[in-house]
C-alpha positions as CSV (number, residue, x, y, z in Angstrom):
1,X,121.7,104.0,138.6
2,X,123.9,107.0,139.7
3,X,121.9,110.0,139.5
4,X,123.8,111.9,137.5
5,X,123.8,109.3,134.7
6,X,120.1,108.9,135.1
7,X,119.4,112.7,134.2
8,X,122.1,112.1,131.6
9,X,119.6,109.7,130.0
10,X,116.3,111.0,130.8
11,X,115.6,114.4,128.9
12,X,111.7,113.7,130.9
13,X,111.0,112.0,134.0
14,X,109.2,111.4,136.6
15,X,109.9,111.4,140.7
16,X,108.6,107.6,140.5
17,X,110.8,106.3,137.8
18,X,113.7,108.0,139.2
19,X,113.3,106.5,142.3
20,X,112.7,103.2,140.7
21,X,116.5,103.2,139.0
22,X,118.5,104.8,141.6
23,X,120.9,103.1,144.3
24,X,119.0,104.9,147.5
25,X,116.2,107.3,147.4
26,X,117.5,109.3,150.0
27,X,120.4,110.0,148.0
28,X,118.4,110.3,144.9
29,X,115.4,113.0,146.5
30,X,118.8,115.2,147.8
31,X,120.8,115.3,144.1
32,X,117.3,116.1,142.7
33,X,116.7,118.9,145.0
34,X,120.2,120.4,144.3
35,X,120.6,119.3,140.9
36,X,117.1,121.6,141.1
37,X,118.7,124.8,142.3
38,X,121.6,124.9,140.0
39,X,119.6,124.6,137.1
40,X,120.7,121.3,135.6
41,X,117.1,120.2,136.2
42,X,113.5,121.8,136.0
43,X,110.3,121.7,137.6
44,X,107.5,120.8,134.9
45,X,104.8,119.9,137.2
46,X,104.8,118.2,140.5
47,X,106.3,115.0,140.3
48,X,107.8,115.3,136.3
49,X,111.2,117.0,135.8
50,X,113.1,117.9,132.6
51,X,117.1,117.6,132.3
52,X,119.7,120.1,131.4
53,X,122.4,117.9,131.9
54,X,124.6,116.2,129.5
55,X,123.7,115.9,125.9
56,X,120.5,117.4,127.3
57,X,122.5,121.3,128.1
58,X,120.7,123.8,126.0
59,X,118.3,121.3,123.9
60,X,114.6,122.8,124.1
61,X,112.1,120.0,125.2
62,X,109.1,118.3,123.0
63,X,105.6,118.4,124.5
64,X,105.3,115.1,123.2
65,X,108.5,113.8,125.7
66,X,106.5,115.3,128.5
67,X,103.6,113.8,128.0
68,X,104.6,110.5,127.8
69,X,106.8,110.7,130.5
70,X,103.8,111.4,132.6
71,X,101.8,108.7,131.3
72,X,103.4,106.4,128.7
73,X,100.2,105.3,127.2
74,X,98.8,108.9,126.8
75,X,97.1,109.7,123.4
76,X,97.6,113.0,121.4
77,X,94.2,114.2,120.5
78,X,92.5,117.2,118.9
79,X,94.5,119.3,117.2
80,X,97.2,117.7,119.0
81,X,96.8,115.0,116.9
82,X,97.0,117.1,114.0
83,X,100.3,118.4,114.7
84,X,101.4,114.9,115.3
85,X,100.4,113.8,111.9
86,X,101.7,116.6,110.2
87,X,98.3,117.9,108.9
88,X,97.5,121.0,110.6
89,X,97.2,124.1,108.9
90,X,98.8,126.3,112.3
91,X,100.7,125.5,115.4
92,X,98.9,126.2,118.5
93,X,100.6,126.3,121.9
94,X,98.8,123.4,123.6
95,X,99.2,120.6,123.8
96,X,95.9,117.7,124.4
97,X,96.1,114.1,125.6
98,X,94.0,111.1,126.9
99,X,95.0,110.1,130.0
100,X,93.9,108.5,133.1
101,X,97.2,109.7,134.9
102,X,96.8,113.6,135.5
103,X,93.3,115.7,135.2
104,X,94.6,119.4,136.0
105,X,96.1,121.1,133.1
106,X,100.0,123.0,133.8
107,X,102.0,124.9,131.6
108,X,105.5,124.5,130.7
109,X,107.9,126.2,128.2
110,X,105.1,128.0,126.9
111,X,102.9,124.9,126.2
112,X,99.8,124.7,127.7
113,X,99.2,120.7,128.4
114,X,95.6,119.8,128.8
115,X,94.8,116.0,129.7
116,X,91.3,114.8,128.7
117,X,90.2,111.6,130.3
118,X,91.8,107.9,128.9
119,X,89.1,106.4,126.6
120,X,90.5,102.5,125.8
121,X,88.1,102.4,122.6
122,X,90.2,105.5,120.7
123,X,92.0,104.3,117.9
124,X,95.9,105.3,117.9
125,X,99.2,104.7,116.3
126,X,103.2,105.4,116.9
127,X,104.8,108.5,115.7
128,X,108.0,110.0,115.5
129,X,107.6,112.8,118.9
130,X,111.7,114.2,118.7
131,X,115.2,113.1,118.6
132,X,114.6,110.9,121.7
133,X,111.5,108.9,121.4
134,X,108.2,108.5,120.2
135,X,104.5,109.0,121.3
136,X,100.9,107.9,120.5
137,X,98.2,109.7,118.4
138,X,94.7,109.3,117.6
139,X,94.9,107.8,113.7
140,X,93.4,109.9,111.7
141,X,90.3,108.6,110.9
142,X,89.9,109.3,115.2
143,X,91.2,112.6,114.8
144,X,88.9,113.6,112.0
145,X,85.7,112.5,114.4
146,X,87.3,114.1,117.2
147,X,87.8,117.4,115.8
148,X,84.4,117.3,114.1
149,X,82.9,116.4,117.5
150,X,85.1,119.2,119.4
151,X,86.0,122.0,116.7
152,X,86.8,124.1,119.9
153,X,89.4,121.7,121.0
154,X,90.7,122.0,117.1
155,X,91.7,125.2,116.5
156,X,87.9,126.0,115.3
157,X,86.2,124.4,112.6
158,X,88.3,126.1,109.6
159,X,91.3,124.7,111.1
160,X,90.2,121.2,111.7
161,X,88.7,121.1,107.9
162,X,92.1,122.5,106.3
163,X,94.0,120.3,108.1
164,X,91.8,117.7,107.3
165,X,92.5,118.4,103.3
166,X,96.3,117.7,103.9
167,X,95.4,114.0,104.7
168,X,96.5,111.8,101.6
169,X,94.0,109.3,102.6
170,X,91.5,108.0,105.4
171,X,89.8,104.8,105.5
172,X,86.2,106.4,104.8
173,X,84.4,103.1,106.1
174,X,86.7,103.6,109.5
175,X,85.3,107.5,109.9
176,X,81.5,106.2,108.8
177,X,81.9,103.8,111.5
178,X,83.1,105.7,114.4
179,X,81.0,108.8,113.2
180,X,77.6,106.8,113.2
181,X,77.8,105.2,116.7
182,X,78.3,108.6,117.9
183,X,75.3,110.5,116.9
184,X,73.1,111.9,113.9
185,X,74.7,114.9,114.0
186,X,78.1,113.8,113.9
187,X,77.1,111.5,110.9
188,X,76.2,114.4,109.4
189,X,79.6,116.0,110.1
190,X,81.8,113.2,108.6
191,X,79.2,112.9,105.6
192,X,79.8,116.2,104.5
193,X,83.8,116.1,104.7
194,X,83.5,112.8,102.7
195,X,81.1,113.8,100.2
196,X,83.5,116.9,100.1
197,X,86.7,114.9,100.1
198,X,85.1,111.8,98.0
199,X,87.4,112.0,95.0
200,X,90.6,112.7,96.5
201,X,90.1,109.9,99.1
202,X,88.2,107.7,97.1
203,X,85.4,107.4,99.3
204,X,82.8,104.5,98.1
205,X,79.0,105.8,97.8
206,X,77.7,103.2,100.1
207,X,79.8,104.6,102.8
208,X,77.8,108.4,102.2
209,X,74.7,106.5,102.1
210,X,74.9,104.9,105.1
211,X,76.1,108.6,107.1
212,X,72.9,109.7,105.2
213,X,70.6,107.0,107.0
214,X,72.0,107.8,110.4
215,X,71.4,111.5,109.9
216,X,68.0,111.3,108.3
217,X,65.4,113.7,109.4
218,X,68.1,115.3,111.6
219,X,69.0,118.9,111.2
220,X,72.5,119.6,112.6
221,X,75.5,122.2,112.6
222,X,78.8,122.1,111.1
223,X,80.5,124.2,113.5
224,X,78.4,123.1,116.9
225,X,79.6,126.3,118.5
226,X,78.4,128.9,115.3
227,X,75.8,131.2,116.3
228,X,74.7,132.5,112.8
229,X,74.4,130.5,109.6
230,X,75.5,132.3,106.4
231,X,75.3,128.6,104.5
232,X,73.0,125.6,103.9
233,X,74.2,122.2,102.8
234,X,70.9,120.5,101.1
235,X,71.9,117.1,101.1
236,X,73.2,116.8,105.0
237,X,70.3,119.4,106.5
238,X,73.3,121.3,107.9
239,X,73.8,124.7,109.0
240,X,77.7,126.0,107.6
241,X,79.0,129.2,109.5
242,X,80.0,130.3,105.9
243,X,78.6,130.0,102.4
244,X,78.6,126.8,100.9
245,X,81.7,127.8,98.5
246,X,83.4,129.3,101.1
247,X,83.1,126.3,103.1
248,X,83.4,123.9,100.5
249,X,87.2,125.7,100.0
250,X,88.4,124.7,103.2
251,X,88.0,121.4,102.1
252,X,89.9,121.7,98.6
């Protein structure tokens, strides 16, 4: 392919796959570096390019292309993942993946991108990225353990509960599930949200039983990172950063 057609194609892409699709590389490496300096095309990161050219001229560029230009089997995660699913409660300006394909976080059009290592167990699904493609994301029973595992890579643990609320439904068994082989504490976590969200998502008792029997006898934190506890949740032996109402609203 002619290389002036291939960054008429590709809003995001990589030196690899360009040399992959053109006619000579030689040719291909001395367009890119001219095409470079008059601003049709821009540096991301090493190796990953955007386009200006075409119907690409003055059309801003999704984190979500990046990131799965660089690694087509990356996973949104964290609040990421929140964004994604059109749950979170704010917009952040980062942008967190799974991947086994970069390790140092870059910045780009404002967007800080920061990869977190591939893990092949994580649940995922498709969703709409942009006008020109789509990208993975942790489902959301995934996201909901993730965040309650990292609330620092969430937005904080206000965020991640709030956004949490604008989920229609979650398979309760699938969070129980993932939340138990985890730890105690986590199980604690997930059985407070579901106790808290039980109506709305129609969580089963048995499913808040069994996060009670992993947590037994543990005491644990809501927010892992809280310093001071201003609330006590009887049931789950947990620590809240706020009152129990306060709490308890973030969830409504």
């Amino acid at each position: 392919m002619k290389f002036t057609r291939y960054i008429a194609t590709y809003h995001v892409f990589t030196t690899e796959g360009l040399l992959a699709e053109s006619d000579s590389e030689d040719s291909a490496r001395k367009q890119l570096k001219l095409a470079l300096a008059s601003g049709k095309v821009e540096r991301v990161r090493r190796g990953l390019y955007a386009s200006h050219a075409g119907r690409f001229e003055g059309i801003g560029v999704d984190p979500y292309e990046v990131v799965t230009a660089l690694d087509p089997g990356a996973v949104l995660s964290y609040h990421t993942a929140l964004e994604a699913l059109g749950v979170a409660h704010n917009v952040a300006f980062e942008c967190r993946f799974r991947t086994d394909r970069a390790r140092a976080p870059f910045s780009f059009g404002g967007i800080d991108y920061v990869p977190h290592p591939a893990d092949d167990a994580v649940l995922s699904r498709r969703v709409r990225g942009s006008a020109f493609g789509s990208a993975l994301a942790t489902t959301r029973e995934q996201t909901i353990v993730d965040c309650l595992k990292h609330p620092e890579w969430s937005g904080g643990i206000e965020e991640a509960v709030r956004s949490f609320s604008a989920m229609p439904y979650v398979d309760s068994a699938v969070v129980a599930k993932l939340a138990c082989a985890d730890s105690a504490s986590l199980a604690a976590r997930a059985g407070w949200l579901l106790e808290a969200k039980a109506e709305h998502w129609r969580v089963p008792e048995d499913v808040i039983k069994q996060l009670q029997e992993r947590c037994v006898g543990v005491t644990s934190k809501l927010d892992k990172r809280s310093s001071e506890s201003r609330g006590w949740s009887n049931r789950w032996r947990m620590t809240l950063p706020e009152t129990e109402e306060e709490v308890r609203s973030w969830a409504s």
